[in-house]
mmCIF file as Biopython writes it, N, C-alpha, C and O atoms, coordinates in Angstrom:
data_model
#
loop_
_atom_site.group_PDB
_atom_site.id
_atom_site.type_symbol
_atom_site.label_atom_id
_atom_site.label_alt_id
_atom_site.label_comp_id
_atom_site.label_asym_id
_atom_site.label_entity_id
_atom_site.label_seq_id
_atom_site.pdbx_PDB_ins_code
_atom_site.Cartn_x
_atom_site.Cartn_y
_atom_site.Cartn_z
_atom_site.occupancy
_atom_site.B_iso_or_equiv
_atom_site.auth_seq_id
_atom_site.auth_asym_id
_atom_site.pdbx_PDB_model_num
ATOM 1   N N  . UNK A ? 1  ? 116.654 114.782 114.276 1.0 0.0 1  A 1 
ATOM 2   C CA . UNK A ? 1  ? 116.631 114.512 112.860 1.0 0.0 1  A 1 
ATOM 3   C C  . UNK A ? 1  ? 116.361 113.027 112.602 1.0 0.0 1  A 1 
ATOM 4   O O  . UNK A ? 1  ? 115.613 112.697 111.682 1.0 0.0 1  A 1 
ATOM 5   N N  . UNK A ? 2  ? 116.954 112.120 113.396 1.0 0.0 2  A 1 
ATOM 6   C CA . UNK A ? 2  ? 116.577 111.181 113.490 1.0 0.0 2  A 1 
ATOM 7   C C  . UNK A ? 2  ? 115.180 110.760 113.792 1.0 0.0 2  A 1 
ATOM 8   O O  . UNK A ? 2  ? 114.709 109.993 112.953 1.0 0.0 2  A 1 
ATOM 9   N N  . UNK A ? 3  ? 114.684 110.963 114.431 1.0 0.0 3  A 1 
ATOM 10  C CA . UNK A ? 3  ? 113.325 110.880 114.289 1.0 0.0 3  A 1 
ATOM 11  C C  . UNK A ? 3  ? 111.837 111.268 113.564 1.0 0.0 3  A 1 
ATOM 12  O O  . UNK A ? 3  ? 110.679 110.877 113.709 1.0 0.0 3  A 1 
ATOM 13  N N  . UNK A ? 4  ? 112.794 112.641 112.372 1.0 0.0 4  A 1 
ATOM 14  C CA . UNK A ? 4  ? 112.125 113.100 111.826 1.0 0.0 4  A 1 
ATOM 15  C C  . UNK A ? 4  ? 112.453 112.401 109.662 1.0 0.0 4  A 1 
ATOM 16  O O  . UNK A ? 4  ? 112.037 112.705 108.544 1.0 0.0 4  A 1 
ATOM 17  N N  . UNK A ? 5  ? 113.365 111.455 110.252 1.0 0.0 5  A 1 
ATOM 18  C CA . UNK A ? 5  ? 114.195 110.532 109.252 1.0 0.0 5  A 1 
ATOM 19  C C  . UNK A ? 5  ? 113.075 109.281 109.253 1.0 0.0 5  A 1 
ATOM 20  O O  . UNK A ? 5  ? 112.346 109.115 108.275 1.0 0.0 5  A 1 
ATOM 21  N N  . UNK A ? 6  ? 112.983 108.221 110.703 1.0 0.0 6  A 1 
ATOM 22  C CA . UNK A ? 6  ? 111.821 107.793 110.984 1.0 0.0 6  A 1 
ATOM 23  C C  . UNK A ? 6  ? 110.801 107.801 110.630 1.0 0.0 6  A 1 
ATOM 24  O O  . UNK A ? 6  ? 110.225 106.873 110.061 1.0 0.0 6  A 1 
ATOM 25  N N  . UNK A ? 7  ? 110.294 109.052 110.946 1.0 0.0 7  A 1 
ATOM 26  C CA . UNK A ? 7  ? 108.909 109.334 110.177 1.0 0.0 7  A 1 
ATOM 27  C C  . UNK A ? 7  ? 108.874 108.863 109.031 1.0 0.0 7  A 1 
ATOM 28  O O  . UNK A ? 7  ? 108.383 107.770 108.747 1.0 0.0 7  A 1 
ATOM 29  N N  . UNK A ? 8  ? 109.614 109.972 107.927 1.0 0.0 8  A 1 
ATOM 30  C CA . UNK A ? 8  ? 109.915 109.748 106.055 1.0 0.0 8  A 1 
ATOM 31  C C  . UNK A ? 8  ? 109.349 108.307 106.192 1.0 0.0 8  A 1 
ATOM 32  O O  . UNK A ? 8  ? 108.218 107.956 105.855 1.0 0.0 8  A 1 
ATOM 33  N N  . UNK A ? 9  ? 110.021 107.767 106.573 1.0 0.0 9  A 1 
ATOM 34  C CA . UNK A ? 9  ? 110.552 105.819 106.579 1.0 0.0 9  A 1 
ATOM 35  C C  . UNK A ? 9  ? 109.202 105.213 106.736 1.0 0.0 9  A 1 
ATOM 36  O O  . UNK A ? 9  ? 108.831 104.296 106.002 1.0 0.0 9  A 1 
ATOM 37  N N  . UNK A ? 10 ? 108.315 105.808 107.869 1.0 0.0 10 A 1 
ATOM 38  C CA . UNK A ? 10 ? 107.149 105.121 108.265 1.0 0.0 10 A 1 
ATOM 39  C C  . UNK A ? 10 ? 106.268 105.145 107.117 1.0 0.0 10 A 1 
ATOM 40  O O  . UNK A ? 10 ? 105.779 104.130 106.621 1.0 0.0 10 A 1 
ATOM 41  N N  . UNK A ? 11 ? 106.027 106.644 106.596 1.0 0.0 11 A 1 
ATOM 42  C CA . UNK A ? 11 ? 105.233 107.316 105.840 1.0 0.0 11 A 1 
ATOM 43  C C  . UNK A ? 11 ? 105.302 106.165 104.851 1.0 0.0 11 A 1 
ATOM 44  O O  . UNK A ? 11 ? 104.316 105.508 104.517 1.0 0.0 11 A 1 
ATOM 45  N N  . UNK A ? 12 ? 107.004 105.896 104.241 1.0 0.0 12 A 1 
ATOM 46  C CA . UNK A ? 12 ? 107.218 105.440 102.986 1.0 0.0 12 A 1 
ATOM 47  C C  . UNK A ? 12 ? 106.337 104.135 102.685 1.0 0.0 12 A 1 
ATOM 48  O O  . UNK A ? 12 ? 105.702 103.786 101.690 1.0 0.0 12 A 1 
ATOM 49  N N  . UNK A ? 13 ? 106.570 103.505 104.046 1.0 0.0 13 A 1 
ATOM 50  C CA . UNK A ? 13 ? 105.578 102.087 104.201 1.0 0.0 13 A 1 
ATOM 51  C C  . UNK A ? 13 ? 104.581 101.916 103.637 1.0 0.0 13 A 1 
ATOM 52  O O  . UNK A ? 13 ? 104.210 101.129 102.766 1.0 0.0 13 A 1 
ATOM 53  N N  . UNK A ? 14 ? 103.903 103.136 104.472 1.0 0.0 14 A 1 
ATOM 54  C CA . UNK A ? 14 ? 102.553 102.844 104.834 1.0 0.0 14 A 1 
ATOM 55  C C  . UNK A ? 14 ? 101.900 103.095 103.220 1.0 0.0 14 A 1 
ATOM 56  O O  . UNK A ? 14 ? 100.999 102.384 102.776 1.0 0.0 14 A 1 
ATOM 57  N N  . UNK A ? 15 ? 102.416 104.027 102.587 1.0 0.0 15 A 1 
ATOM 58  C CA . UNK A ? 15 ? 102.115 104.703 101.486 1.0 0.0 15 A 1 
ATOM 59  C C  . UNK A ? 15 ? 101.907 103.327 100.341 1.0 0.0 15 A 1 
ATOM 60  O O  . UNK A ? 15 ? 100.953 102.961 99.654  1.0 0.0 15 A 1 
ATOM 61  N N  . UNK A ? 16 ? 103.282 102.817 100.535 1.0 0.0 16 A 1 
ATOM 62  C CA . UNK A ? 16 ? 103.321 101.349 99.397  1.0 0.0 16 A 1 
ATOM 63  C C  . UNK A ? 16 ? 102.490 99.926  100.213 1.0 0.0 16 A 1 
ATOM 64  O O  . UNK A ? 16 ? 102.169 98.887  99.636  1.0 0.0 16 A 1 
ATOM 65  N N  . UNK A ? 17 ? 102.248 100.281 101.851 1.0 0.0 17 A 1 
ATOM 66  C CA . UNK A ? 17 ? 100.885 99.091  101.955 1.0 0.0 17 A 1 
ATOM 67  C C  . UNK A ? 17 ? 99.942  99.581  101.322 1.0 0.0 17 A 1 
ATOM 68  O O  . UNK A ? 17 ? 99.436  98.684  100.648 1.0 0.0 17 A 1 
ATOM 69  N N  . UNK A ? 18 ? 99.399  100.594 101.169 1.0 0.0 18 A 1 
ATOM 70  C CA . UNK A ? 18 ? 97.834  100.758 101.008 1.0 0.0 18 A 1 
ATOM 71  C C  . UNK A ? 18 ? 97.346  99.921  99.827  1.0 0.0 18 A 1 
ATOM 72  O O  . UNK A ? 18 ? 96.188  99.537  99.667  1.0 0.0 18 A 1 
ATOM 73  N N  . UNK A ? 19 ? 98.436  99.681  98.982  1.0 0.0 19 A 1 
ATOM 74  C CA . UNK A ? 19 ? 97.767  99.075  97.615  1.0 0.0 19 A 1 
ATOM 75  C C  . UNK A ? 19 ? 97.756  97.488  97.597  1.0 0.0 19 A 1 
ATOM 76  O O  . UNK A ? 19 ? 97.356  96.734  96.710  1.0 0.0 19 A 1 
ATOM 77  N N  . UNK A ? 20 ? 98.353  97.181  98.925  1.0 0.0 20 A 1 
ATOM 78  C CA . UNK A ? 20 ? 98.685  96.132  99.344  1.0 0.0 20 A 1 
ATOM 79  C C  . UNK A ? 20 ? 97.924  95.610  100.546 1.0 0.0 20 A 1 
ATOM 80  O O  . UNK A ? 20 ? 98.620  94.857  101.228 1.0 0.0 20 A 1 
ATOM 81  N N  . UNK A ? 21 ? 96.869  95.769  100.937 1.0 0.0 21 A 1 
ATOM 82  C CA . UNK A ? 21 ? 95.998  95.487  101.612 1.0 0.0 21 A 1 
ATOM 83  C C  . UNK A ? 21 ? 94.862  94.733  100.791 1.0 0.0 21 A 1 
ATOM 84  O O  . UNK A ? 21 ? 94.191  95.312  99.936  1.0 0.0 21 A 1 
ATOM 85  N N  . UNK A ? 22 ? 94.717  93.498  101.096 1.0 0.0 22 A 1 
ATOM 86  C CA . UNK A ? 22 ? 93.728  92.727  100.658 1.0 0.0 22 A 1 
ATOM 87  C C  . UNK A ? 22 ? 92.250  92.945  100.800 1.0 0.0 22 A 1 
ATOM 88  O O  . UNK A ? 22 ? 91.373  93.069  99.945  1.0 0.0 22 A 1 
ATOM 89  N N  . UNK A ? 23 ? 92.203  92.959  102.394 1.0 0.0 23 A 1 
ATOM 90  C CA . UNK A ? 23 ? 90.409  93.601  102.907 1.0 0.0 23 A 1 
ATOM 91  C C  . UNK A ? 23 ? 90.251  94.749  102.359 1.0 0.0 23 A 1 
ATOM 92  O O  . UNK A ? 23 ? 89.316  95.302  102.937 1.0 0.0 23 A 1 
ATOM 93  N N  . UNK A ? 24 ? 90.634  95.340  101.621 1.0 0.0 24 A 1 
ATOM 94  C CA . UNK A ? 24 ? 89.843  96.572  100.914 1.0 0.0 24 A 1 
ATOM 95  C C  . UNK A ? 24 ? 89.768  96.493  99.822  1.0 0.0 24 A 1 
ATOM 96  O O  . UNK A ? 24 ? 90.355  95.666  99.124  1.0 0.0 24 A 1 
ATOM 97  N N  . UNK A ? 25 ? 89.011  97.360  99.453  1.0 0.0 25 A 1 
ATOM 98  C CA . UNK A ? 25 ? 88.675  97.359  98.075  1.0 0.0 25 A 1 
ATOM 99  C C  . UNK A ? 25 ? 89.711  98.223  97.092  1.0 0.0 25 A 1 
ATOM 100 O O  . UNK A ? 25 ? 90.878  98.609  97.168  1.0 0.0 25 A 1 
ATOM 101 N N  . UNK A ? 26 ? 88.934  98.281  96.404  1.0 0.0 26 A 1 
ATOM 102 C CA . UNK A ? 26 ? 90.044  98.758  95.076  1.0 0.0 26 A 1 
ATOM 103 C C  . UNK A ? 26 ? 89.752  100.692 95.525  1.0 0.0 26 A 1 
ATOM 104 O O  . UNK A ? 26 ? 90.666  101.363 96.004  1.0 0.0 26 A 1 
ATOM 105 N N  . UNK A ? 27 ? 88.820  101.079 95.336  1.0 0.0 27 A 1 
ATOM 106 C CA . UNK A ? 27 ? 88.389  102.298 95.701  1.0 0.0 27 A 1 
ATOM 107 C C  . UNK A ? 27 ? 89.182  102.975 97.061  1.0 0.0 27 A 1 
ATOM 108 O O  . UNK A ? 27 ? 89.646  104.115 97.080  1.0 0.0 27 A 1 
ATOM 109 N N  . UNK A ? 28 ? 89.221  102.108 98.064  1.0 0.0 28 A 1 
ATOM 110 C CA . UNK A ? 28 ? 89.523  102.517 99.687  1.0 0.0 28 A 1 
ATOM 111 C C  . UNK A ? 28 ? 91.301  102.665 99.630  1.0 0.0 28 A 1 
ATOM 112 O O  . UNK A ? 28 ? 91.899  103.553 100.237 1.0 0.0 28 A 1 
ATOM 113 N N  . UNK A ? 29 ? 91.926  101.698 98.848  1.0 0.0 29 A 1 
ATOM 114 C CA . UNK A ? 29 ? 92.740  101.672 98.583  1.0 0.0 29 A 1 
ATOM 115 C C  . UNK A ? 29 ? 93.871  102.447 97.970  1.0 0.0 29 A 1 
ATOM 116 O O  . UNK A ? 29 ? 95.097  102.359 98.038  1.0 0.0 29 A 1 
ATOM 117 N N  . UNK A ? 30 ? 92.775  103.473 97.162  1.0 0.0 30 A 1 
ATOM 118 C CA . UNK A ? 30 ? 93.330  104.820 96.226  1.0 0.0 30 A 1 
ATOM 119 C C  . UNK A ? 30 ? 93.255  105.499 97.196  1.0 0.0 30 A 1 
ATOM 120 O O  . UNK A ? 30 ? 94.227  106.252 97.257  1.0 0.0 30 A 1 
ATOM 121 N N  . UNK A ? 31 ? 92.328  105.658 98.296  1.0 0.0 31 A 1 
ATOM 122 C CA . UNK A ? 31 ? 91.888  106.880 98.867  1.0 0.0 31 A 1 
ATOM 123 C C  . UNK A ? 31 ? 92.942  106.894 99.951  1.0 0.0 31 A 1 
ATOM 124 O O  . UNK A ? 31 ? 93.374  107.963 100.380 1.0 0.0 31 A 1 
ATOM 125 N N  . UNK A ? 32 ? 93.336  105.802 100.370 1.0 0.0 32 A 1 
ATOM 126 C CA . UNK A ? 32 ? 94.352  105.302 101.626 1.0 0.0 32 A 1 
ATOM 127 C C  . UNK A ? 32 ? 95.686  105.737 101.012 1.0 0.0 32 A 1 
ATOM 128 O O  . UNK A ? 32 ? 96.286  106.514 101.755 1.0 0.0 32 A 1 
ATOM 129 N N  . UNK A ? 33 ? 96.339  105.449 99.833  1.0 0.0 33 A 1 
ATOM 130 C CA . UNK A ? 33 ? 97.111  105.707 99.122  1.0 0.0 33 A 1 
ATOM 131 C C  . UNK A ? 33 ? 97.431  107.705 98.794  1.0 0.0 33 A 1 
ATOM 132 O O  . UNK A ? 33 ? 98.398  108.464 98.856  1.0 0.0 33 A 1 
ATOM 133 N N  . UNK A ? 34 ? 96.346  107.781 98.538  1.0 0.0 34 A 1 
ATOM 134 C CA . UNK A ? 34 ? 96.564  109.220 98.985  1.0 0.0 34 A 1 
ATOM 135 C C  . UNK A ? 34 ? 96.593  109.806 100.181 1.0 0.0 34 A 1 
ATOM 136 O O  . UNK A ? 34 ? 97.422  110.665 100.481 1.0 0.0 34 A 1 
ATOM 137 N N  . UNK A ? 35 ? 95.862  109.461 100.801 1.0 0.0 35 A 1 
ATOM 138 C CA . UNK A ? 35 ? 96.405  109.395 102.349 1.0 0.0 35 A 1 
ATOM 139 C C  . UNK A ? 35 ? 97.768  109.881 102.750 1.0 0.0 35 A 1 
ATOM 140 O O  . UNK A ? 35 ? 98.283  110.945 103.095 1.0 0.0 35 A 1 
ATOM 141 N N  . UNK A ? 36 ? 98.215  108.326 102.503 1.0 0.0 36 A 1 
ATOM 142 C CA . UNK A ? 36 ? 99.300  108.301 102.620 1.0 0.0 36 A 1 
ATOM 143 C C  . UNK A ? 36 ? 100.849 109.441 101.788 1.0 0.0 36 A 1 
ATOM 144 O O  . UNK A ? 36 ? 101.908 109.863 102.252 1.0 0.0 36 A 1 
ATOM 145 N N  . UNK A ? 37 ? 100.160 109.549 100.387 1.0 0.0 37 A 1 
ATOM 146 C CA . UNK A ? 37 ? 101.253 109.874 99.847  1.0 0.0 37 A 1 
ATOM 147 C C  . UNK A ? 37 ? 100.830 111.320 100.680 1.0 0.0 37 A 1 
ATOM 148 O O  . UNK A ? 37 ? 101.722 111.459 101.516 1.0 0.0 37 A 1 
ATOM 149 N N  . UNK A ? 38 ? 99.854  112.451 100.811 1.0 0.0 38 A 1 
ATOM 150 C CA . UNK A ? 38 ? 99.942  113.562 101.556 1.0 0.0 38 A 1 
ATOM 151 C C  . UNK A ? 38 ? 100.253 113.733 103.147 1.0 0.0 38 A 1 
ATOM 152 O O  . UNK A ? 38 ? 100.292 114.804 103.753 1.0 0.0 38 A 1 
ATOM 153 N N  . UNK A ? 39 ? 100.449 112.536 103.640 1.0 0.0 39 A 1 
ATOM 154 C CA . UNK A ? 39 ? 101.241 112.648 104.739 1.0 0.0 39 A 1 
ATOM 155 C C  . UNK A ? 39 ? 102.738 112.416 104.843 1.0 0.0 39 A 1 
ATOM 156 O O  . UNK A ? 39 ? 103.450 112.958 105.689 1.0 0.0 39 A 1 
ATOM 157 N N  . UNK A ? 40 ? 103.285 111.302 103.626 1.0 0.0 40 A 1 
ATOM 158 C CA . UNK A ? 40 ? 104.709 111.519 103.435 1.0 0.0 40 A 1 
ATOM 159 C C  . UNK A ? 40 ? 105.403 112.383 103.291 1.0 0.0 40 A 1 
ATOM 160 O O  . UNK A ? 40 ? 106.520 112.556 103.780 1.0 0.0 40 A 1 
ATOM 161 N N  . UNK A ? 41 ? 104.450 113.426 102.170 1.0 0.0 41 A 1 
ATOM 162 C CA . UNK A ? 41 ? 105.383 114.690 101.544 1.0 0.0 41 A 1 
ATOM 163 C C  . UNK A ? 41 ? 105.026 115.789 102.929 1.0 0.0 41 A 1 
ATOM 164 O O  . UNK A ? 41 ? 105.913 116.614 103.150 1.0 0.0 41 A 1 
ATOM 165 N N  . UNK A ? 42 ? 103.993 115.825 103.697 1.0 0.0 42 A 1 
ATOM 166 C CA . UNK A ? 42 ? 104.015 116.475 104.965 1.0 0.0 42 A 1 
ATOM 167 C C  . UNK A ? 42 ? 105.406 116.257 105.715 1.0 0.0 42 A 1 
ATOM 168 O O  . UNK A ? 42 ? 106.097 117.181 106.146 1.0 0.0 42 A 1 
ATOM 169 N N  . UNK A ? 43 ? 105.746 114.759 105.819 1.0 0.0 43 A 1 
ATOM 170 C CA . UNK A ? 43 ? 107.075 114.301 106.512 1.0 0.0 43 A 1 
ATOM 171 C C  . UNK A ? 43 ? 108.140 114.809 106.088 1.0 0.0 43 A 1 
ATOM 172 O O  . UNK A ? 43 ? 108.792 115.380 106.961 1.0 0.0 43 A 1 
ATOM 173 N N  . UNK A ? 44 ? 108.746 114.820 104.639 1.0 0.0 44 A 1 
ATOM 174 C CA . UNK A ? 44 ? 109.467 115.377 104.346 1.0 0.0 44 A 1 
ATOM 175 C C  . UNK A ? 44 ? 109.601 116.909 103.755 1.0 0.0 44 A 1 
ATOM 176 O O  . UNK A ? 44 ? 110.588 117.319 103.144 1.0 0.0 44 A 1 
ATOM 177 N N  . UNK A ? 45 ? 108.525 117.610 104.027 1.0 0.0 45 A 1 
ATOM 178 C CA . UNK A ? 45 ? 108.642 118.779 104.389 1.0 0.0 45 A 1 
ATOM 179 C C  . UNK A ? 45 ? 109.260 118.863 105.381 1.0 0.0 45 A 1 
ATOM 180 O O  . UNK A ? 45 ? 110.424 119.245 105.252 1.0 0.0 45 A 1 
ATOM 181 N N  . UNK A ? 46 ? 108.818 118.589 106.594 1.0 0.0 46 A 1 
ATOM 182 C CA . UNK A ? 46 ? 108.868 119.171 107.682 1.0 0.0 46 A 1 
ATOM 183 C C  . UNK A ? 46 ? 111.025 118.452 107.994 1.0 0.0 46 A 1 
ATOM 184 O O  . UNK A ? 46 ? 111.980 118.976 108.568 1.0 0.0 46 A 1 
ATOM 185 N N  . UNK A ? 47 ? 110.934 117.729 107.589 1.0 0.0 47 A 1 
ATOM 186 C CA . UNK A ? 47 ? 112.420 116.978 107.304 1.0 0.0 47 A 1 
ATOM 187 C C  . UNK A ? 47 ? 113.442 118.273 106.888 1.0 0.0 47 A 1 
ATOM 188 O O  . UNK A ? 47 ? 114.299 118.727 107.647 1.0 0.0 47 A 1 
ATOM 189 N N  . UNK A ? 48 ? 113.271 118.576 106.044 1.0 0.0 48 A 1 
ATOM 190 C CA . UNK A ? 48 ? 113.611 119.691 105.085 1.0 0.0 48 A 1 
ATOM 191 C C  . UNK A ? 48 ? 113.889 121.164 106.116 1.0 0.0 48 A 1 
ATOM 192 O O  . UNK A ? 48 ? 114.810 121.978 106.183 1.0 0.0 48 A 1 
ATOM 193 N N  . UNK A ? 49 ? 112.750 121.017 106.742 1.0 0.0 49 A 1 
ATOM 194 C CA . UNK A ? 49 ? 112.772 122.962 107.338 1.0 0.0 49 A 1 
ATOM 195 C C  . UNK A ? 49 ? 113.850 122.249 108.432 1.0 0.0 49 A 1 
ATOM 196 O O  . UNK A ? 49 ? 115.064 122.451 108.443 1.0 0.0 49 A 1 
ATOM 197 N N  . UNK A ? 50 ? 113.182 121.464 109.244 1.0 0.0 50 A 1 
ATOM 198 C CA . UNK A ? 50 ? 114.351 120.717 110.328 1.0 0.0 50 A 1 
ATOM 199 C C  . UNK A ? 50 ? 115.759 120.872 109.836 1.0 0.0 50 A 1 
ATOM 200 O O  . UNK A ? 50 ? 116.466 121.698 110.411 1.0 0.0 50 A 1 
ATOM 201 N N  . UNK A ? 51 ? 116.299 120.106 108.739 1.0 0.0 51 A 1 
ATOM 202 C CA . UNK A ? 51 ? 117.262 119.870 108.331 1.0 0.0 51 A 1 
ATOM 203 C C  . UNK A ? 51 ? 118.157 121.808 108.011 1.0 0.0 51 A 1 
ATOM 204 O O  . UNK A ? 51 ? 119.229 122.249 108.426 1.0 0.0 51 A 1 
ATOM 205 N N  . UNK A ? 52 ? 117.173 122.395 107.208 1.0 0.0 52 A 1 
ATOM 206 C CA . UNK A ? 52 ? 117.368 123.741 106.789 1.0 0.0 52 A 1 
ATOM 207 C C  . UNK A ? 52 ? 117.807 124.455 108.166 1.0 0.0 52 A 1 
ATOM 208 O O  . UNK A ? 52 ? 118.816 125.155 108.079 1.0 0.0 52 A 1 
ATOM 209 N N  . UNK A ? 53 ? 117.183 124.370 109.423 1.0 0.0 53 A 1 
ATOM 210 C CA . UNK A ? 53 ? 117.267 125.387 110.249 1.0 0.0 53 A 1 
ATOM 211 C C  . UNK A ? 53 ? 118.914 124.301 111.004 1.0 0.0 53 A 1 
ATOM 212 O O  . UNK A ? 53 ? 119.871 124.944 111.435 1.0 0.0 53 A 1 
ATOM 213 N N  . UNK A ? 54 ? 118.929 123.471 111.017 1.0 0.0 54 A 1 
ATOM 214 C CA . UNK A ? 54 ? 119.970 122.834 111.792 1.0 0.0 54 A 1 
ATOM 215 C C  . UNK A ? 54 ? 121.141 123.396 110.867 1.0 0.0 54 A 1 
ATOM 216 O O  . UNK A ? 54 ? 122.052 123.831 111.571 1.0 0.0 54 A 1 
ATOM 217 N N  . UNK A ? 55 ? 121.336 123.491 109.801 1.0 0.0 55 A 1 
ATOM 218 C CA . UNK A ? 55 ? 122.750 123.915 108.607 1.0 0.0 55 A 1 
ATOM 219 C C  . UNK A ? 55 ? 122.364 125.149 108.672 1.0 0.0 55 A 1 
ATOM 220 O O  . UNK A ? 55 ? 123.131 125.645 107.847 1.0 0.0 55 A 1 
ATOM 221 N N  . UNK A ? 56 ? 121.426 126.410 109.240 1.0 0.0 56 A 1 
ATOM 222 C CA . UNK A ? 56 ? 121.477 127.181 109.194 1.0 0.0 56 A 1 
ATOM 223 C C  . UNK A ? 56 ? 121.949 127.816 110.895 1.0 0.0 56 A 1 
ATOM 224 O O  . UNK A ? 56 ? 121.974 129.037 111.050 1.0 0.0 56 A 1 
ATOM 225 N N  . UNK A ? 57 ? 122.218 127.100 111.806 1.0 0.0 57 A 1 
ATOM 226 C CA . UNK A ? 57 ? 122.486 127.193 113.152 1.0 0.0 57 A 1 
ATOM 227 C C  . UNK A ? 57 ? 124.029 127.985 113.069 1.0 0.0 57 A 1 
ATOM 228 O O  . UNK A ? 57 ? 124.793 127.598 112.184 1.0 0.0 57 A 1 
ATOM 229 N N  . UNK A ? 58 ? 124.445 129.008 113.923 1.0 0.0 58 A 1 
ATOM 230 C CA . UNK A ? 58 ? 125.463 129.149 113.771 1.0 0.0 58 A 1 
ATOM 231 C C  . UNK A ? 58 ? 126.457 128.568 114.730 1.0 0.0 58 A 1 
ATOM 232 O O  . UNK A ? 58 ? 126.312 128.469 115.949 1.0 0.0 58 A 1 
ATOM 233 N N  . UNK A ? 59 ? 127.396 128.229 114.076 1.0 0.0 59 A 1 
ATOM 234 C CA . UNK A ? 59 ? 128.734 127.600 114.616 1.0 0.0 59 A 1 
ATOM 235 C C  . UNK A ? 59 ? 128.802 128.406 116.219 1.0 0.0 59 A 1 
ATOM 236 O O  . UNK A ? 59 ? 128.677 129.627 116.320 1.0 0.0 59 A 1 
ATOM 237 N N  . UNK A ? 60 ? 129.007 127.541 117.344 1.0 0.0 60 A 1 
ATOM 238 C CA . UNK A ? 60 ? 129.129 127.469 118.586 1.0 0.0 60 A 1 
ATOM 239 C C  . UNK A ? 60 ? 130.854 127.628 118.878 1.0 0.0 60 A 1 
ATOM 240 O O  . UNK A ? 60 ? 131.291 127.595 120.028 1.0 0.0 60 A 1 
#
């Protein structure tokens, strides 16, 4: 989970550099930005089913 916490985190970055990158343009920048935001919400999907199937584990 931790590593799938990580991810979220990376995603979150990368998502708020894109608009923040100087060498690009204004255009590359949207496109990077989406990028990004459809790989975050990929992350926290997959966060989610992780998280879902671990609280759905039965007690040992």
């Amino acid at each position: 989970m931790a590593d799938l916490a990580a991810a979220i985190h990376e995603a979150v970055q990368a998502k708020a550099n894109a608009m923040r990158l100087p060498a690009a343009d204004f255009a590359q920048r949207v496109r990077m930005f989406g990028e990004h935001s459809t790989a975050l919400e990929q992350a926290q999907c997959t966060f989610i089913q992780e998280a879902r199937a671990v609280l759905a584990a039965p007690v040992r």
